[in-house]
N, C-alpha and C positions, 0 to 999 in steps of 0.2 A: 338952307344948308343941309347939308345928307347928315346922320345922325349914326353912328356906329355905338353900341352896347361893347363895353369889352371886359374882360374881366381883368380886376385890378392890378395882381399880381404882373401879370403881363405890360403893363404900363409902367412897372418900377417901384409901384406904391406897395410896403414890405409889409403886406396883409396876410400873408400867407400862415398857418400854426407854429410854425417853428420861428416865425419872426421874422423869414425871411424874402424874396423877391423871386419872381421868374421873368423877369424882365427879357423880352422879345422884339428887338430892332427892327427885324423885316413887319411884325404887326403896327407896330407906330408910324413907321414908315409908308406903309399899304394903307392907313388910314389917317394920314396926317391935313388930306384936305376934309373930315368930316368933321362935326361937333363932338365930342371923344364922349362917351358918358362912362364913367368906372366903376364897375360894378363887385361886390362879395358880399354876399349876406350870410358870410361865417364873422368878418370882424366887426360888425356892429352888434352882433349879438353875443360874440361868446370873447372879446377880446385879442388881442397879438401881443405876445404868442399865448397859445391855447392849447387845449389835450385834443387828439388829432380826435376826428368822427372817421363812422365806415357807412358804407351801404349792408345792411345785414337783409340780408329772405326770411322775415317770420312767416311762417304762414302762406306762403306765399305772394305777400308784401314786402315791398323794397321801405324799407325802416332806416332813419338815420341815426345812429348808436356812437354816445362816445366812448373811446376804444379802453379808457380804462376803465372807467367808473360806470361805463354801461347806461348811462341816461338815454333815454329816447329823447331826440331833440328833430324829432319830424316834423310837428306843428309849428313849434318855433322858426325853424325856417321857411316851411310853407306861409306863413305868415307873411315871415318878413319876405321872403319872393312876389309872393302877390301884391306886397303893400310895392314893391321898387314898379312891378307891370303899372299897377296903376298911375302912380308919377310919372312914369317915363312909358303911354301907350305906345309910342310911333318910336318906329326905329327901321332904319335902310338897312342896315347890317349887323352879325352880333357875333361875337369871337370872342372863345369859351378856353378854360382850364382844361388840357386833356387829363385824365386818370383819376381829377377830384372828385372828391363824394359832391361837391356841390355842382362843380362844371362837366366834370365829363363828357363827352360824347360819343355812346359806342366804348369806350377806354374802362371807365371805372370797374374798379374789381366789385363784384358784388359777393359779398358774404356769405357763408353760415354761421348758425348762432356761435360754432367752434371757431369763428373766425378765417375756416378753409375758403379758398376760393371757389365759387361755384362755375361761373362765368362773366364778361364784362359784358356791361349793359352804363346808362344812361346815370348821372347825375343828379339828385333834387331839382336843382335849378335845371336842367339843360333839358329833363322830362317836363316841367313845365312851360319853359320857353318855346319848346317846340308844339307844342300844345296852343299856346294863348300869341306867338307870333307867326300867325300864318303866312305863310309866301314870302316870308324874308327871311337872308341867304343866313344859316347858323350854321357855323364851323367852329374846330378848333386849330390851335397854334400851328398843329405837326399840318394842316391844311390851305396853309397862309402862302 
């Protein structure tokens, strides 16, 4: 059976920081003959509902910042991203959160340290997906 990655929110499961869902019919639908795998690795690690993160540019590194309290929570998610590749190496297909710090693709606002927008670029997770899932098709919702 075909194997689609998707991110959770989008399947109804209300993992999102404010508690909430972004649940997307046309994606369930478009993958409803594959093995669904549901993907966040903002609420296993930092709980729902949560204090939101950003992508901030230190330095010219894309750093994940929580927005009020300012913790760098990079590694901790790179962590736990890498740990989900490794359970889950094979996958046919992967549909992503547009505009999150974790999913984005292309969408995310990327910071400075003042919080202005710089410009949109890539997600934690959606920069390493694209990275560690070669030649399999990664999109987002607004691309379904």
């Amino acid at each position: 059976m075909l194997k689609a990655i998707i991110s959770a929110c989008l399947l109804g499961e209300c993992c999102r920081y404010d508690g909430k869902t972004k649940a997307v019919d046309a994606v369930v639908e478009k993958y409803k003959d594959f093995k669904i795998i549901p993907f966040c690795p903002e609420a296993p690690l930092f709980g729902t509902p949560r204090e939101r993160i950003n992508v901030v540019e230190i330095d010219g590194e894309n750093r994940i910042i929580t927005d009020k309290s300012n913790i760098d929570v990079t590694k901790l998610l790179r962590d736990e991203i890498n740990s989900f590749i490794k359970e889950n190496p094979q996958a046919d297909a992967i549909v992503l959160k547009s505009k999150s710090p974790s999913c984005g693709l292309g969408t995310t606002p990327i910071l400075n340290e003042k919080k202005e927008v710089l410009k949109f670029g890539n997600g934690i997770a959606a920069e390493i997906f694209l990275r560690e899932y070669k030649g399999i098709n990664i999109a987002d919702e607004l691309l379904i």
